[in-house]
N, CA, C and O atoms as a DFTB+ gen file, in Angstrom:
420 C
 N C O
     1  1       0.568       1.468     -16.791
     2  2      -0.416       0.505     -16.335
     3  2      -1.782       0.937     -16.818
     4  3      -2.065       2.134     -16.863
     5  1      -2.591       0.051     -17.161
     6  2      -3.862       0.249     -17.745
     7  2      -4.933      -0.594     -16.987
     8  3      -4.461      -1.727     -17.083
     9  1      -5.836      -0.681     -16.446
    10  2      -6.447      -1.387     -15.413
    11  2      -7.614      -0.593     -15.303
    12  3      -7.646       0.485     -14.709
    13  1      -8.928      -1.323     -16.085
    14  2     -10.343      -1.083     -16.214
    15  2     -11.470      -1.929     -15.698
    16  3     -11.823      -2.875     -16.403
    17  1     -12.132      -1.689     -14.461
    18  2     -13.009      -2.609     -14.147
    19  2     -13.604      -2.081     -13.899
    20  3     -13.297      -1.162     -13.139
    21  1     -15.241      -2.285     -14.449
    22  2     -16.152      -1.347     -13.766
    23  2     -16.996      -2.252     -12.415
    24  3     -17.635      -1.737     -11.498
    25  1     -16.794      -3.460     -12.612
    26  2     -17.409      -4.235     -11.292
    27  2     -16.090      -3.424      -9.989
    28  3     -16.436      -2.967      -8.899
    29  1     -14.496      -3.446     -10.556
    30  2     -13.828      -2.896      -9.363
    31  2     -14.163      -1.451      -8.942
    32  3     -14.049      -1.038      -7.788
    33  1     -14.655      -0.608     -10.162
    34  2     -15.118       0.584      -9.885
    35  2     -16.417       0.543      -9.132
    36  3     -16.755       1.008      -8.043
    37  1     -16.864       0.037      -9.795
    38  2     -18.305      -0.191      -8.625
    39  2     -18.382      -0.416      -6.932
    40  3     -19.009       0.125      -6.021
    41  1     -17.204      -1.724      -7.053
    42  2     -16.839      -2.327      -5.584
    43  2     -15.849      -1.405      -4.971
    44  3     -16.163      -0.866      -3.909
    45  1     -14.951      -1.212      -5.387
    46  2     -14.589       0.041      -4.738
    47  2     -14.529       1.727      -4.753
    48  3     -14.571       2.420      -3.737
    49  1     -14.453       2.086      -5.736
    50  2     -14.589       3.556      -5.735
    51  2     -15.695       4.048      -5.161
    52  3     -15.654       4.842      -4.222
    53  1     -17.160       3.444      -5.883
    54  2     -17.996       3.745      -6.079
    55  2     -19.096       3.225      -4.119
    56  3     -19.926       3.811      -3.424
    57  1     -18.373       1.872      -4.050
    58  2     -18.628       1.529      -2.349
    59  2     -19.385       0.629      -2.870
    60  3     -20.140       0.840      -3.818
    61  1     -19.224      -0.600      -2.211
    62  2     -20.653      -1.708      -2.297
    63  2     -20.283      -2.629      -0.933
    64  3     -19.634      -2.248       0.042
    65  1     -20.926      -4.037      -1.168
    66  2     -20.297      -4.714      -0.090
    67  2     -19.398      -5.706       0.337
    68  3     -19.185      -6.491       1.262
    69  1     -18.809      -5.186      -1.137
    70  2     -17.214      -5.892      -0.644
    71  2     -16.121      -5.124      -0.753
    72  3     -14.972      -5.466      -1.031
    73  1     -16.668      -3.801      -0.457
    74  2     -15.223      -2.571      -0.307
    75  2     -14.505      -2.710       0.933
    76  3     -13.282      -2.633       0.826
    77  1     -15.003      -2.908       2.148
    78  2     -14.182      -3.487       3.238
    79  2     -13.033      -4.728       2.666
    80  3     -11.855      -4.374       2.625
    81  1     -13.338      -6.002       2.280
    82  2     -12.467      -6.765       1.783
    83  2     -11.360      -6.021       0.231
    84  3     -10.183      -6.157      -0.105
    85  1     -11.991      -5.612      -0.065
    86  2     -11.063      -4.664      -1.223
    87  2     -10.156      -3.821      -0.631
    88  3      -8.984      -3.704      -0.989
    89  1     -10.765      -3.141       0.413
    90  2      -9.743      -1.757       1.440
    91  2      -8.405      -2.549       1.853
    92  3      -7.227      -2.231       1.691
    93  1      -9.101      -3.915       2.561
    94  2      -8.146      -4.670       3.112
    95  2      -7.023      -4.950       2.262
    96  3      -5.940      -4.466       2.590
    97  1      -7.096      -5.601       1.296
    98  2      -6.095      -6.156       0.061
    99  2      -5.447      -4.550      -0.110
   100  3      -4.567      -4.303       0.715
   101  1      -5.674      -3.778      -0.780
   102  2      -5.390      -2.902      -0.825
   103  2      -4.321      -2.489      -0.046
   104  3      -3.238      -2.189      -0.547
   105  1      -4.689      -2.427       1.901
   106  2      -3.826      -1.628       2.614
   107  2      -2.646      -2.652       3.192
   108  3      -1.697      -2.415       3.940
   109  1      -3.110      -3.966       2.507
   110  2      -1.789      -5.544       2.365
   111  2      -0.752      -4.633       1.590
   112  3       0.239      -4.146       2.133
   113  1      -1.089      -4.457       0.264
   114  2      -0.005      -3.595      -1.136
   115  2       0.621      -2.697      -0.927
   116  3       1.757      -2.455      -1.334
   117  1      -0.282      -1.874      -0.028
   118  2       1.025      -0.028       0.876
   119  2       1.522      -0.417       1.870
   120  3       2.629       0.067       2.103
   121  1       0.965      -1.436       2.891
   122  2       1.857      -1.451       3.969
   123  2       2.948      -2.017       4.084
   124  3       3.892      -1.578       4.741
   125  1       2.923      -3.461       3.207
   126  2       3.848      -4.064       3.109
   127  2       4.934      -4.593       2.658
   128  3       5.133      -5.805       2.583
   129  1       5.963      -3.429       2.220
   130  2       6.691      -3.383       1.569
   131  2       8.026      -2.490       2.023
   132  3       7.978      -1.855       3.076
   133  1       9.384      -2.465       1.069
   134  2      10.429      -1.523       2.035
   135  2      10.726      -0.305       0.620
   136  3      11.802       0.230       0.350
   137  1       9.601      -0.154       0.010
   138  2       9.660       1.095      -0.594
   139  2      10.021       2.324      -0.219
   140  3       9.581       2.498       0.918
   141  1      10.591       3.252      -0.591
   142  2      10.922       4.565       0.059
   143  2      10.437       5.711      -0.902
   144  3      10.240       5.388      -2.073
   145  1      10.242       6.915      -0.558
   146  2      10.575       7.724      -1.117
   147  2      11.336       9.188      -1.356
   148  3      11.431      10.032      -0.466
   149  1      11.663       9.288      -2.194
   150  2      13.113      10.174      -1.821
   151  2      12.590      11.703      -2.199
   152  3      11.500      11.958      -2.711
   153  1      13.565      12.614      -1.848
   154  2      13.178      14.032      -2.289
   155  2      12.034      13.975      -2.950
   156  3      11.042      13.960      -2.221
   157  1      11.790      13.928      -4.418
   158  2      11.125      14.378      -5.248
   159  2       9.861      13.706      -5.217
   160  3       9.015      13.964      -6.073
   161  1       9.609      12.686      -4.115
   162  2       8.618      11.972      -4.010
   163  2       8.303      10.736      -5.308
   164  3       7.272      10.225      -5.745
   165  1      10.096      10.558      -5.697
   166  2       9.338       9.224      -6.023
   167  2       9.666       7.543      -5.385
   168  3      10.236       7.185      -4.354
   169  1       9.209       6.979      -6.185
   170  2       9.396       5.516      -5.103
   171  2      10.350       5.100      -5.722
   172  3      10.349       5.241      -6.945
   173  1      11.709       4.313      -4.909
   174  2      12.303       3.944      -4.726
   175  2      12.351       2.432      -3.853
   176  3      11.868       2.282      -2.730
   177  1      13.024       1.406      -4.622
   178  2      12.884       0.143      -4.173
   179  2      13.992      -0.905      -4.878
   180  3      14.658      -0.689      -5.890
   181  1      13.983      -2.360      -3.851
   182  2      15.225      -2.578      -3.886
   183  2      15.025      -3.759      -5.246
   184  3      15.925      -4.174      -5.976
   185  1      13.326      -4.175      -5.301
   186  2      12.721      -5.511      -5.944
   187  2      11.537      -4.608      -6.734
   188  3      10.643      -3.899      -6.273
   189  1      11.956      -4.973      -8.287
   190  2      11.131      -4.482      -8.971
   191  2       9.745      -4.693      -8.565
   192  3       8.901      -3.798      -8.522
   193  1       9.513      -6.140      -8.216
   194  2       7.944      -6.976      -8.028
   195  2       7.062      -5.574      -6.780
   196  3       5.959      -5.064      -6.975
   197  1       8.167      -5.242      -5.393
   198  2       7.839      -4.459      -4.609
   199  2       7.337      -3.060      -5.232
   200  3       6.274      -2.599      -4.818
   201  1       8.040      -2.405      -6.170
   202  2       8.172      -1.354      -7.074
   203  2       6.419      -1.592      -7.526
   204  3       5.393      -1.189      -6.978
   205  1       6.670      -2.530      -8.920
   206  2       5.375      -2.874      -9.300
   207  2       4.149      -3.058      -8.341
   208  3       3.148      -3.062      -9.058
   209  1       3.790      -3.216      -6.985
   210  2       2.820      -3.547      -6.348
   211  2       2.165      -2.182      -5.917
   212  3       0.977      -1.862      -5.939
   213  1       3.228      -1.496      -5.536
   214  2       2.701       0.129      -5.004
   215  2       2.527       0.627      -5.971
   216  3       1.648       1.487      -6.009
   217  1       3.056       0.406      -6.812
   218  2       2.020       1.386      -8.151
   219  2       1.208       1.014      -8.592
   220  3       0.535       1.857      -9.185
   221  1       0.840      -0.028      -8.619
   222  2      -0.412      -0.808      -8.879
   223  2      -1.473      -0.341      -7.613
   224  3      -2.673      -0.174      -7.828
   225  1      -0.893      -0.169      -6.358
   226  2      -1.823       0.215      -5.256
   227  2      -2.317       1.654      -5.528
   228  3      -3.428       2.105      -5.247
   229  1      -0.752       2.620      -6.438
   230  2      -1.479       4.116      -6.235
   231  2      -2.143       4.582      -7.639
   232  3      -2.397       5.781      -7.757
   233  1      -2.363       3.930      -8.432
   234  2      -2.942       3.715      -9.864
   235  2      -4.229       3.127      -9.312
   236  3      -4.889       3.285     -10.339
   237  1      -4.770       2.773      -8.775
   238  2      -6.214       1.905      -8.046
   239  2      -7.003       3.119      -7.027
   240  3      -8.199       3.195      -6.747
   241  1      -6.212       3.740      -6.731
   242  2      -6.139       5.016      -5.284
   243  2      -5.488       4.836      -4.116
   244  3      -5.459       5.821      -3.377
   245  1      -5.065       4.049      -3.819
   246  2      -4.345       4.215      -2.478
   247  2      -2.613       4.647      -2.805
   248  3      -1.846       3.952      -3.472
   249  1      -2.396       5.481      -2.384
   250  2      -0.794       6.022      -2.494
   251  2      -0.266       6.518      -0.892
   252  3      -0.755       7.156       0.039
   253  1       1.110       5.773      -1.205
   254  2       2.005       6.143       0.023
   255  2       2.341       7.323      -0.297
   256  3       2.456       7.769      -1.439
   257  1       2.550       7.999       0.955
   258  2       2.949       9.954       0.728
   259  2       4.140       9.881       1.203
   260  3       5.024      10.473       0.583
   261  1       4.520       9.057       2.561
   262  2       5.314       9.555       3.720
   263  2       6.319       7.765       4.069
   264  3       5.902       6.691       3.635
   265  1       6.923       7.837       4.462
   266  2       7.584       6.622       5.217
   267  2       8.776       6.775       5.697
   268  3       9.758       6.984       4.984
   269  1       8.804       6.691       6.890
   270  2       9.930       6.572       7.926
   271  2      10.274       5.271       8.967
   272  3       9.474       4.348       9.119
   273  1      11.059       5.312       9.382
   274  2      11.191       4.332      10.547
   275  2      10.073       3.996      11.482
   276  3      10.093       2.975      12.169
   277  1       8.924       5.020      11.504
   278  2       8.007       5.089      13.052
   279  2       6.692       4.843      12.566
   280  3       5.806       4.424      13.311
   281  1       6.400       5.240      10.557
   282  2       5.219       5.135      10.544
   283  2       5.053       5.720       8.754
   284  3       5.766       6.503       8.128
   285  1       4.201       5.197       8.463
   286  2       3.815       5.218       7.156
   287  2       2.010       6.066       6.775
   288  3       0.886       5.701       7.118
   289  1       2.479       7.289       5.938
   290  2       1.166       7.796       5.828
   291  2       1.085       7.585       4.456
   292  3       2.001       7.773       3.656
   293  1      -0.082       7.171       4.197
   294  2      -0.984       7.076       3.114
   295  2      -2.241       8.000       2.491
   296  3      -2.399       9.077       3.065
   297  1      -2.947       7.767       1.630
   298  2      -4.235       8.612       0.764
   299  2      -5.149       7.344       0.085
   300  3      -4.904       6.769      -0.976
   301  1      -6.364       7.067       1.091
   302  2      -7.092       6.219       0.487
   303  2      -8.608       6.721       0.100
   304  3      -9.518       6.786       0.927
   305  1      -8.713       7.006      -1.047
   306  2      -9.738       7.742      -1.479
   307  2      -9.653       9.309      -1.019
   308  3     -10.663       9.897      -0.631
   309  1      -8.661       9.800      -1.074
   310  2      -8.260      10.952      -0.443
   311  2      -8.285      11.526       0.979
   312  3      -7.921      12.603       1.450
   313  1      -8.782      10.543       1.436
   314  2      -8.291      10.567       3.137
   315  2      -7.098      10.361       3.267
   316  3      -6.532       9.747       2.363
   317  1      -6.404      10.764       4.321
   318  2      -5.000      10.413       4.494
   319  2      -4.782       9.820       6.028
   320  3      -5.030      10.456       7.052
   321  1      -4.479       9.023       5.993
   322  2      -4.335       8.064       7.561
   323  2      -2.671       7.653       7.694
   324  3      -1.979       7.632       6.676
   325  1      -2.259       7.422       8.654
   326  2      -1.362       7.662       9.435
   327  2      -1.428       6.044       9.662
   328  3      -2.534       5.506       9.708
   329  1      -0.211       5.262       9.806
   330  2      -0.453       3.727      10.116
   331  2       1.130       3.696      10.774
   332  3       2.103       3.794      10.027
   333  1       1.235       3.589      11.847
   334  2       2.522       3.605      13.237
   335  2       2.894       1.953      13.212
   336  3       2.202       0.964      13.456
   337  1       4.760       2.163      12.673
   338  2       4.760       0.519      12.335
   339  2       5.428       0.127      13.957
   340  3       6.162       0.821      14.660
   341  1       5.009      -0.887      14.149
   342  2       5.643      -1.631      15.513
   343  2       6.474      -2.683      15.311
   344  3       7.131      -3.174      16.229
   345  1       6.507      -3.089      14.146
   346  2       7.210      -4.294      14.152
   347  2       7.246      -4.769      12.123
   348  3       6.396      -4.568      11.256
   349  1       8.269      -5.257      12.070
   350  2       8.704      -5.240      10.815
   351  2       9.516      -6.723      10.532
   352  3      10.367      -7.093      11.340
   353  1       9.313      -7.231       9.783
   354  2      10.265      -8.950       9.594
   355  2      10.078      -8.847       7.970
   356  3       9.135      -9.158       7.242
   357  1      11.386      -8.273       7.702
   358  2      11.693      -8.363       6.093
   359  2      11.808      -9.847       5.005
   360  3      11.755     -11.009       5.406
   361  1      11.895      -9.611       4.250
   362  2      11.137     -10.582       3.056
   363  2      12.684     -11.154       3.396
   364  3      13.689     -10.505       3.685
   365  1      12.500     -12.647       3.253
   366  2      13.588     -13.763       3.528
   367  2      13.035     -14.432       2.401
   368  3      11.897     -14.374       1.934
   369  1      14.535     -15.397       1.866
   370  2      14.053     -16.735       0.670
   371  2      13.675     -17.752       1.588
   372  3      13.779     -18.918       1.206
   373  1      13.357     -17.572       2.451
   374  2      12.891     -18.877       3.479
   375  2      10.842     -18.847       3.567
   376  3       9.907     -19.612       3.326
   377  1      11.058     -17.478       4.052
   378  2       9.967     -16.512       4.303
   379  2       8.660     -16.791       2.962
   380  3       7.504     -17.209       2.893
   381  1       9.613     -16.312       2.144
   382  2       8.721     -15.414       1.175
   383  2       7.613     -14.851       1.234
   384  3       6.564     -15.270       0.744
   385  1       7.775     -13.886       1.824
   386  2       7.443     -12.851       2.221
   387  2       7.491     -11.698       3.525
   388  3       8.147     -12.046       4.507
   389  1       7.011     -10.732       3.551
   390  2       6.987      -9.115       4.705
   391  2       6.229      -9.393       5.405
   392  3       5.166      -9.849       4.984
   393  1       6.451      -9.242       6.694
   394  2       5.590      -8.657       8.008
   395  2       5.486      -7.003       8.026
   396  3       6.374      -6.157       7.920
   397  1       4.663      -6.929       8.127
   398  2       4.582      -5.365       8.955
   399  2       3.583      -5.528       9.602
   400  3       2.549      -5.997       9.127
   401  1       3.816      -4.949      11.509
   402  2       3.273      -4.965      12.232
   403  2       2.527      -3.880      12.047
   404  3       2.775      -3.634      10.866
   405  1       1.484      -2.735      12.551
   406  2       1.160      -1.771      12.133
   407  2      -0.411      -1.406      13.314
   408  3      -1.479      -2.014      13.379
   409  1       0.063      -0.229      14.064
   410  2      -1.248       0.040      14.441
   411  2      -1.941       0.912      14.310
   412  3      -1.464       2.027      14.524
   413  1      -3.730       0.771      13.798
   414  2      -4.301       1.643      12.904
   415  2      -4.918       2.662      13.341
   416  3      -5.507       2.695      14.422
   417  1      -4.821       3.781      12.367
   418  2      -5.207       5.299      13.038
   419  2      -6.364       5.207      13.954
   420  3      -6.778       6.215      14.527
């Protein structure tokens, strides 16, 4: 993946005032998905598109570290936060698309 913006570098890396709405989109791409990762820490998934989104999230900076049944830790700008899932409604062809319930550190 190759992905150069310096207005996105600006807006987010760098902080302006639409890094809150950027954080947001962002923590849409890690949370919501049934990615895993296995031993060696890599990701594992059942839908390429899902595959493709988190790496697109941890190529930008935000990367999933951790995921279990109870809760999903992440690294956003090298902080690492902790996000406790409560509730989960998987991707349906009815749906199209994930719930994840999630309450924040």
């Amino acid at each position: 993946m190759n992905f150069q913006s310096d207005q996105f570098h600006k807006d987010f890396v760098a902080g302006s005032d639409k890094y809150e709405n950027i954080e947001m989109m962002m923590l849409g791409l890690v949370l919501n998905h049934g990615v895993i990762l296995d031993f060696k820490g890599t990701y594992l998934a059942s839908s390429p598109d899902e595959l493709s989104l988190i790496n697109a999230a941890k190529f930008l900076g935000v990367t999933m570290v951790q995921r279990d049944l109870e809760s999903i830790k992440i690294t956003i700008k090298g902080c690492e936060r902790t996000y406790k899932i409560l509730f989960v409604i998987e991707f349906n062809s009815t749906r199209k698309r994930m719930t994840t319930v999630v309450r924040t550190p």
